[in-house]
N, C-alpha and C positions, 0 to 999 in steps of 0.2 A: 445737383451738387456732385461733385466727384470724390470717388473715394479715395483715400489713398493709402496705401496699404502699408501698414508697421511692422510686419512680420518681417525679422532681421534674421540673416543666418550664420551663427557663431559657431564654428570649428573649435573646438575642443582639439590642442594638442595631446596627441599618442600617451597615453597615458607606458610609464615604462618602470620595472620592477626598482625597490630602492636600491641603491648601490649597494650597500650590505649584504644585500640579498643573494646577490651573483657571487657565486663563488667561482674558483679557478677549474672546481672539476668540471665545472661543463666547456673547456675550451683546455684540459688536459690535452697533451701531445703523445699519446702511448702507440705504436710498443714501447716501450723504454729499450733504446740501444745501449748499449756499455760497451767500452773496452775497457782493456787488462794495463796496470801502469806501469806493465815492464813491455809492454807493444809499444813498436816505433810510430812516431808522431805521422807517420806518410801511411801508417795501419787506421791510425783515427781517422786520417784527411778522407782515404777510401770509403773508411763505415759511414760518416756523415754524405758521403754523396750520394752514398749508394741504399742510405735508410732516409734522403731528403732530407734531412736535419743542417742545422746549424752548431751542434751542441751535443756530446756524449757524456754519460755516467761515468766516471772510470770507478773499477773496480777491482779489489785486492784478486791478486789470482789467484790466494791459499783461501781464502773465507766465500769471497765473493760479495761483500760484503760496500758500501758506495766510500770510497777514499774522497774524491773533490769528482769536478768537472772541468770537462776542454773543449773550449769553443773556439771556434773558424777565428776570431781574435788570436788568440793566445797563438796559431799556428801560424796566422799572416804575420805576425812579431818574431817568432822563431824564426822563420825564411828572412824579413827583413833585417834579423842578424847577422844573417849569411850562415846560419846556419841549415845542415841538409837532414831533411827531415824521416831519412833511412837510418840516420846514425845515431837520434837523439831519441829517449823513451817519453813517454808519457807523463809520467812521474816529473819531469826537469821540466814541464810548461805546465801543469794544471795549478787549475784555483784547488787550494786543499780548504778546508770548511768553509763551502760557498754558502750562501743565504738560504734556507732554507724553507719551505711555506708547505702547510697543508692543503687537502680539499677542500677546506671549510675557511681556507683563506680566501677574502671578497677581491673582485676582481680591482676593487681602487685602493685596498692597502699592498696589492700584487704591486700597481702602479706605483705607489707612495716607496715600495721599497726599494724598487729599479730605480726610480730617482734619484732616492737619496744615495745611493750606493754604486748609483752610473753601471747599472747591470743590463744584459739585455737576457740573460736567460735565467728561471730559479726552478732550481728543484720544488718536486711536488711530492710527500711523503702521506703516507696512507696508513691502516692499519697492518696492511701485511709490507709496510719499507718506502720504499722508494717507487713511486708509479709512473712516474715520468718528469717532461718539461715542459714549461710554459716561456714563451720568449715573448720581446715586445710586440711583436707584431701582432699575436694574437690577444694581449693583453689593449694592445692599441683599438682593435675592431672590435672588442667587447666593449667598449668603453662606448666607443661611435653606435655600436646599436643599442644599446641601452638609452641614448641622449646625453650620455655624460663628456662626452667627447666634443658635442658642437659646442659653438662659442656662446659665450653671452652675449645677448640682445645691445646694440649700444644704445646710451641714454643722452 
């Protein structure tokens, strides 16, 4: 008689941390750049390219202290004003009280606010201020290694 053998071998998918769990600080974008909101908007174009960003702190020049944020948006809208970006501050394109999120903010209510709010960058505030930014993108490949990002299975 012949055996035949039962032994079945079932893969266990990746088991991956809860979403809650993840928070933003571990996919923090620090140094934290800033400019100053009486710097010319072609001053921010520069820091951002030249600190790899997409997105600066602006901050009061007398305190120092985080006024809003200017991202690569706000300055491709300026230009396509026809306005020139030597002549215009900082101050006259920024979001002034952008959204704001802690470290201990999870990386799907990071998601959930970009959403709702059509953001792609949020500040990240800490106990000593302002520590940096988180943008979609990196909020996007957290999500993707986590498992939260693939799709569901269809039925």
């Amino acid at each position: 008689m012949k055996q035949i053998s039962t032994d079945i071998s079932v893969q266990k998918p990746p088991v991956h941390p809860a979403p809650a769990t993840i928070t933003v600080a571990g996919i923090l974008r620090p140094p934290l750049t800033t400019v100053g909101q009486h710097d010319h908007v072609a001053a921010a174009a520069y820091l951002m390219k030249h600190a790899g960003t997409t997105a600066l702190i602006v901050a009061d020049a007398q305190t120092g202290q985080p006024t809003g944020i200017i991202t690569e948006t706000e300055i491709t809208h300026a230009i396509a004003d026809g306005k020139d970006t030597n002549d215009i501050w900082v101050d006259t394109v920024m979001t002034t009280r952008p959204a704001i999120i802690t470290t201990t903010t999870s990386i799907s209510d990071a998601a959930k606010i970009m959403t709702a709010r059509h953001l792609r960058h949020l500040p990240v505030d800490g106990d000593t201020g302002t520590l940096g930014i988180v943008d979609i993108t990196d909020v996007c490949q957290a999500l993707i290694d986590t498992g939260q990002g693939e799709p569901e299975p269809s039925r």
